[in-house]
C-alpha positions as CSV (number, residue, x, y, z in Angstrom):
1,X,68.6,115.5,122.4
2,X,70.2,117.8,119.5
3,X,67.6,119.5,117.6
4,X,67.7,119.5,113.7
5,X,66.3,122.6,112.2
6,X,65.7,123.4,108.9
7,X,67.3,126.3,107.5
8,X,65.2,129.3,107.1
9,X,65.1,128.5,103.2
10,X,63.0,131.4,102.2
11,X,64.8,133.8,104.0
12,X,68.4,132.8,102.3
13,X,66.5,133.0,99.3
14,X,65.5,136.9,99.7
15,X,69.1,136.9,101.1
16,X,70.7,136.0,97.7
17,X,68.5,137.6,95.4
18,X,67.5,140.8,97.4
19,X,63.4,140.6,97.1
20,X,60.7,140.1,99.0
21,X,58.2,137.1,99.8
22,X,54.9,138.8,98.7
23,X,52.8,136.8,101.0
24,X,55.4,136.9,104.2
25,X,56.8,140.0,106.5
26,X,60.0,140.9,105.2
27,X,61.4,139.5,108.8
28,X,59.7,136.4,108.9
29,X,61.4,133.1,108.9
30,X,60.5,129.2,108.4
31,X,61.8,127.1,110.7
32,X,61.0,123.2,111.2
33,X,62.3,121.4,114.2
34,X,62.1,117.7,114.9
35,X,64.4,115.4,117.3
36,X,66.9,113.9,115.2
37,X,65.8,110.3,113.6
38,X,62.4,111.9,114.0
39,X,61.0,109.6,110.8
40,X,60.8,105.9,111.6
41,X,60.5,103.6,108.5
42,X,59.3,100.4,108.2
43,X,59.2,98.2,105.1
44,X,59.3,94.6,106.2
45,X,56.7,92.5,105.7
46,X,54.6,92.5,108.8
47,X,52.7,89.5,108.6
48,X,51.4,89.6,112.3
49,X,50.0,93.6,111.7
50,X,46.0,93.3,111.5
51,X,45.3,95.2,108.6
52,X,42.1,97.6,108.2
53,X,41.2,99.1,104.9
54,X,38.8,101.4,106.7
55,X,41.4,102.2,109.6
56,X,44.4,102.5,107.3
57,X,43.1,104.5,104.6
58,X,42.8,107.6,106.9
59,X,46.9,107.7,107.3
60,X,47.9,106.9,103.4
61,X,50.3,109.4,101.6
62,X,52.1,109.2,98.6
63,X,56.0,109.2,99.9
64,X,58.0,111.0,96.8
65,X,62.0,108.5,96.8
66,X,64.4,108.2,94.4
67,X,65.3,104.8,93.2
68,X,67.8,102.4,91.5
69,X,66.2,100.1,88.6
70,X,67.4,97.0,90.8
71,X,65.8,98.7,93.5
72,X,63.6,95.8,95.3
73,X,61.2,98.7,97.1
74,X,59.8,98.8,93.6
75,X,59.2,95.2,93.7
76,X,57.7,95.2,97.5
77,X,56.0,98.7,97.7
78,X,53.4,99.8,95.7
79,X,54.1,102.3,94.3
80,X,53.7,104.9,90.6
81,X,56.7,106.0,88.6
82,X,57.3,109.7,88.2
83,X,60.3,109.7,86.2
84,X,63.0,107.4,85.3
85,X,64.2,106.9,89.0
86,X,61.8,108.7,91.0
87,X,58.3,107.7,92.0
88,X,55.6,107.7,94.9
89,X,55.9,105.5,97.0
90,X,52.5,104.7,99.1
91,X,53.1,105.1,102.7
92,X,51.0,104.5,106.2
93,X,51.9,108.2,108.0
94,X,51.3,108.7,111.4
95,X,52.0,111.0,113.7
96,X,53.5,109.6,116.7
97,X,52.6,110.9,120.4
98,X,56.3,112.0,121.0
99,X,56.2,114.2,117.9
100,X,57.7,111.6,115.5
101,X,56.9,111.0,111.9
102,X,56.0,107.0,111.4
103,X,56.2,106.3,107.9
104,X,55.3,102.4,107.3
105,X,55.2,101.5,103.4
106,X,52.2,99.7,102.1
107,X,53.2,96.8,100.5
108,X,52.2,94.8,97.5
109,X,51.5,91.9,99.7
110,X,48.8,94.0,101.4
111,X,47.0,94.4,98.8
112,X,44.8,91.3,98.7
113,X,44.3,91.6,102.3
114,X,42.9,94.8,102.0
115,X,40.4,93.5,99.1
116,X,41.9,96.8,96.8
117,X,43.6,97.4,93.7
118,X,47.0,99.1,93.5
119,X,45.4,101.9,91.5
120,X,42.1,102.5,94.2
121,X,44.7,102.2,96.8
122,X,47.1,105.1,95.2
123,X,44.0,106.8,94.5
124,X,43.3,107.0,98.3
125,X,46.7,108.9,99.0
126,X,46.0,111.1,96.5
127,X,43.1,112.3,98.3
128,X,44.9,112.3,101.6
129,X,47.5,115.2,100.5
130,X,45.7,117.7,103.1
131,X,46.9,115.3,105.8
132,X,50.6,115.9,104.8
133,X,50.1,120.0,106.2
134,X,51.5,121.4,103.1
135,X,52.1,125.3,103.5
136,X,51.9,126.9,99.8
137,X,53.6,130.3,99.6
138,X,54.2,132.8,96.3
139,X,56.6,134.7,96.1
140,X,58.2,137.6,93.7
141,X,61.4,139.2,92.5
142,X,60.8,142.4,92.7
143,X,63.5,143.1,90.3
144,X,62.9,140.7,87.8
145,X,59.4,139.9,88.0
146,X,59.9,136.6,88.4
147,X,57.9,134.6,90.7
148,X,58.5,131.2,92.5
149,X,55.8,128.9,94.8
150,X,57.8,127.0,97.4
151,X,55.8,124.5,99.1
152,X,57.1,123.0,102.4
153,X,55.6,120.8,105.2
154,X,54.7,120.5,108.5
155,X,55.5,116.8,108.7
156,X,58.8,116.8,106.4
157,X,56.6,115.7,103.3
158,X,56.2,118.7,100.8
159,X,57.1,116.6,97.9
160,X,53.7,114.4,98.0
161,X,52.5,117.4,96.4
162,X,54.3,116.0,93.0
163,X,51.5,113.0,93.3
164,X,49.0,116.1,92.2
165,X,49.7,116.2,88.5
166,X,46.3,118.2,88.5
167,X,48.0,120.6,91.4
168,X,51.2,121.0,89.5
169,X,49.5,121.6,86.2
170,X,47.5,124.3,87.4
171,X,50.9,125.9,89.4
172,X,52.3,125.4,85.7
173,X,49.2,127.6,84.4
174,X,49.3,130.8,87.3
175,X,52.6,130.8,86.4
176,X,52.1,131.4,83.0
177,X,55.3,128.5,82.2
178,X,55.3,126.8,78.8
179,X,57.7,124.5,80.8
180,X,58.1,124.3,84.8
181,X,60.7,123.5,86.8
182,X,60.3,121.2,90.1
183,X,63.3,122.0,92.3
184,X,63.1,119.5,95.3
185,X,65.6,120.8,98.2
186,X,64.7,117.9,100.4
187,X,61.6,115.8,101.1
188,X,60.5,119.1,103.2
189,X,60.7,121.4,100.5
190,X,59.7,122.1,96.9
191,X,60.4,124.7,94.6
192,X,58.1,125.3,90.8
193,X,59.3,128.0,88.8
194,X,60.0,128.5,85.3
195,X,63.0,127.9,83.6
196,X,66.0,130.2,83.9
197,X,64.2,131.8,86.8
198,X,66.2,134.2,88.5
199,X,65.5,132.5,92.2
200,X,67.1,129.4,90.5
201,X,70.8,130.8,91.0
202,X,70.3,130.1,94.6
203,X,69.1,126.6,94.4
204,X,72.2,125.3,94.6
205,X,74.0,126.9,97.6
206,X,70.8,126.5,99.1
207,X,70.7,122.8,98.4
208,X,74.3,122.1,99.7
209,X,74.1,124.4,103.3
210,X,70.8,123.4,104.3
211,X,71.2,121.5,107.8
212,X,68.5,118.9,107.1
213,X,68.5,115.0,108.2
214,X,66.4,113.9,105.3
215,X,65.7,110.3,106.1
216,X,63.6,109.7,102.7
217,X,66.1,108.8,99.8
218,X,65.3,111.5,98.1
219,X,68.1,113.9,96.0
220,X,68.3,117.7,96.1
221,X,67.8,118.0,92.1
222,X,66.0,120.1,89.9
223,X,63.6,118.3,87.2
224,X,61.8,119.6,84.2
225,X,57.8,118.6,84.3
226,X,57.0,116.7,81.7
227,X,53.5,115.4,80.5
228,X,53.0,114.5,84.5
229,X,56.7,113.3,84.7
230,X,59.9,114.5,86.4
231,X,63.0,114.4,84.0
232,X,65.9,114.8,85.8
233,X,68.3,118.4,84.9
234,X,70.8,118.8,87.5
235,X,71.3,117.5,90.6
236,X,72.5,119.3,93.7
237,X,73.1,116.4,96.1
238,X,72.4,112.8,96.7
């Protein structure tokens, strides 16, 4: 089966702007490989699943997807806006024996059957985050001074981390940003940095050559944060 891996973002990164990860050998390289279609989604109804509260609870993740306004996952899923068409989407993750990411959305239908409320059960993925492997990296233009935190994942899921206002605000407050940027390359990786950063000019070609089979509908954009919101600034790829 053909292998999809994830461009060595970091690396192209240093490549373009001639600097150094502070927190990574100047060789090093991220890689992420998963069998094609790794991600299985399921958003039907399932009204034959037997549903466990105390079971289920242990796999919930907030998954971070663009949407239309006519969009009916925001009438089936629950789910919290984060902007004016992105938002977190709550999702049962699980890790599949072959490797493979199962993402199966909670729906709104569940909730009664779970005896929960939409915010308690949003709450829940919140507090799952660790689950989603998140790798949090610094890293520094030596030239500029300028300094980025990318955020990736183990599991394809580095942009639950946006469900974190508390996590984001405090990014916001190391980096010493009046405003932040949120760059999301894919659903694997995340950029924060402040505005007219000088790692930003390589967003974009980074954005458009990365080999990535993002099954999440989720655009390569970059957004300014906003009093816990995303407002959309340019976008790279849909």
């Amino acid at each position: 089966m053909r292998k999809i891996i994830l461009m060595s973002i970091l690396s192209a990164l240093l490549a373009i702007l001639g600097c150094k990860n502070k927190n990574q050998k100047e060789n090093s390289e991220f890689k992420s490989e998963q069998p094609e279609g790794f991600t299985e989604i399921k958003t039907g109804d399932s009204g034959n699943v037997q549903l466990n509260i105390e079971h289920d609870s242990t796999y919930f993740l907030p998954i971070i997807r663009n949407f239309k306004d006519e969009d009916l996952a925001c009438q089936t899923i629950v789910y919290e806006k984060l902007g004016k068409n992105i938002g977190a989407f709550l999702a049962k993750v699980e890790v599949k024996p072959d490797g493979r990411t199962g993402i199966n959305y909670v729906l709104k239908s569940h909730l009664e059957k779970y005896k929960i409320s939409e915010k308690d059960i949003l709450n829940i993925g919140l507090h799952n985050l660790a689950n989603a492997k998140l790798k949090i990296e610094g890293m520094n233009d030596s030239i500029t001074g300028d300094n980025m935190v990318s955020i990736t994942s183990e599991l394809g899921l580095a942009t639950s981390i946006l469900f974190d206002f508390n996590f984001i605000d405090k990014i916001k407050t190391d980096l010493n940003a009046k405003e932040l940027h949120v760059t999301i390359i894919n659903s694997g990786t995340v950029f924060l940095t402040t505005p007219n950063n000088s790692f930003e000019a390589g967003f974009k070609e980074i954005a458009l050559e990365t080999n990535y089979n993002d099954v999440i509908n989720i655009n390569s954009a970059t957004y300014l944060w906003k009093n816990h919101s995303l407002e959309l600034i340019k976008m790279y790829r849909e």
